[in-house]
Structure formats: structure tokens, C-alpha cells
C-alpha positions in Angstrom: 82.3 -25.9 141.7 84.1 -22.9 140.6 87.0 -21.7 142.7 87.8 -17.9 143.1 91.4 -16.4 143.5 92.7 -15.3 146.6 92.4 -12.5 148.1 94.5 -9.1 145.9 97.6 -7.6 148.3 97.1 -4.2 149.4 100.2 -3.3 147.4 99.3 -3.8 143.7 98.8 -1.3 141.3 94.8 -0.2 140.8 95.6 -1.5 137.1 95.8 -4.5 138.0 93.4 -4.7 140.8 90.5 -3.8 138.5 91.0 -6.6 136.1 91.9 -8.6 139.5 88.8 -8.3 140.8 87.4 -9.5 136.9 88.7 -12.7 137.6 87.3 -12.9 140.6 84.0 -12.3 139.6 84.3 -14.7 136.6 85.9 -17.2 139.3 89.5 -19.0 138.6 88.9 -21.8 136.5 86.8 -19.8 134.0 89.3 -17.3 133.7 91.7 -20.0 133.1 89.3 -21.4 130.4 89.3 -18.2 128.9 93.0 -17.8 128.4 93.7 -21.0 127.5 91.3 -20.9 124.4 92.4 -17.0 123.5 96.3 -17.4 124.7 97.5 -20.9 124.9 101.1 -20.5 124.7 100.8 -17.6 127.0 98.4 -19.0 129.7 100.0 -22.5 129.8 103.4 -20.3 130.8 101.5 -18.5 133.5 99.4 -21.1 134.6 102.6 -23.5 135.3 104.6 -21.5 136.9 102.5 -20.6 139.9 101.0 -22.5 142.8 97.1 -22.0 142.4 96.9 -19.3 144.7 100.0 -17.0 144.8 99.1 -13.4 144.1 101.5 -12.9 140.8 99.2 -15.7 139.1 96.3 -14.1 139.7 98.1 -10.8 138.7 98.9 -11.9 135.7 95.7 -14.1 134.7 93.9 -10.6 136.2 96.4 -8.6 133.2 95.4 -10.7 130.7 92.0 -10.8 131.0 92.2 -7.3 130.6 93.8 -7.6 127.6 91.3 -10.4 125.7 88.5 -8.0 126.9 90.1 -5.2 125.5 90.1 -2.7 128.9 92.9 -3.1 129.9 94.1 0.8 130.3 97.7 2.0 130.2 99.7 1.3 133.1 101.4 5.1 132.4 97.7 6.2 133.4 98.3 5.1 137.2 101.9 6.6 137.3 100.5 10.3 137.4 
């Protein structure tokens, strides 16, 4: 069965809480799966350094997503 991340703080940016709710949709471990095969060095840092369900992990798997997908937009666009 396919876990999903906790739920995103009220306080994050909406660049990463679009790309949040991605991995959400695509559930944890398949997001995981995805950044392991595209990132490995990368992933296995963020995916070791957090319990499975603190909010920067998800951030940062949510931020990376964006990346391999190639929408991630520029963080300067929500600083208006």
C-alpha cells in the first residue's frame, strides 16, 4: 500500500506547496522511487535525514520533484 505524506504547514511558501501536494498525489514511496532512480546521492541525503513524516522531508522530496519534472518555477516569482 502506498503511504501519502503528511499533511503541508500552513506556513510554507506556495512554491513548494504546489509540488507538495505532487507528492502527495503520486503518494510517498513513489516519489521516493522517483528520486532515488533520477537523484541518488541527493535523495538518499534527504531521505536519511528525516523521520518519515516531518514536513522539511516532504518539502524537500515536494522541491525535487519539481525539479525532475521540470515545473518547478522560481522561488523570486512568490517573493513579489
Amino acid at each position: 500500500m502506498v503511504r501519502t505524506l503528511s499533511v503541508l504547514p500552513n506556513d510554507v511558501d506556495p512554491f513548494h506547496r504546489d509540488h507538495y501536494a505532487q507528492v502527495r498525489k503520486l503518494g510517498r514511496d513513489e516519489a521516493e522511487t522517483l528520486l532515488r532512480d533520477n537523484y541518488p546521492l541527493v535523495a538518499s541525503a534527504i531521505l536519511n535525514s528525516w523521520p518519515p513524516n516531518e514536513p522539511p522531508k516532504g518539502i524537500a522530496l515536494a522541491s525535487l520533484l519539481g525539479i525532475i519534472s521540470n515545473r518547478a518555477e522560481p522561488v523570486s516569482r512568490w517573493k513579489r
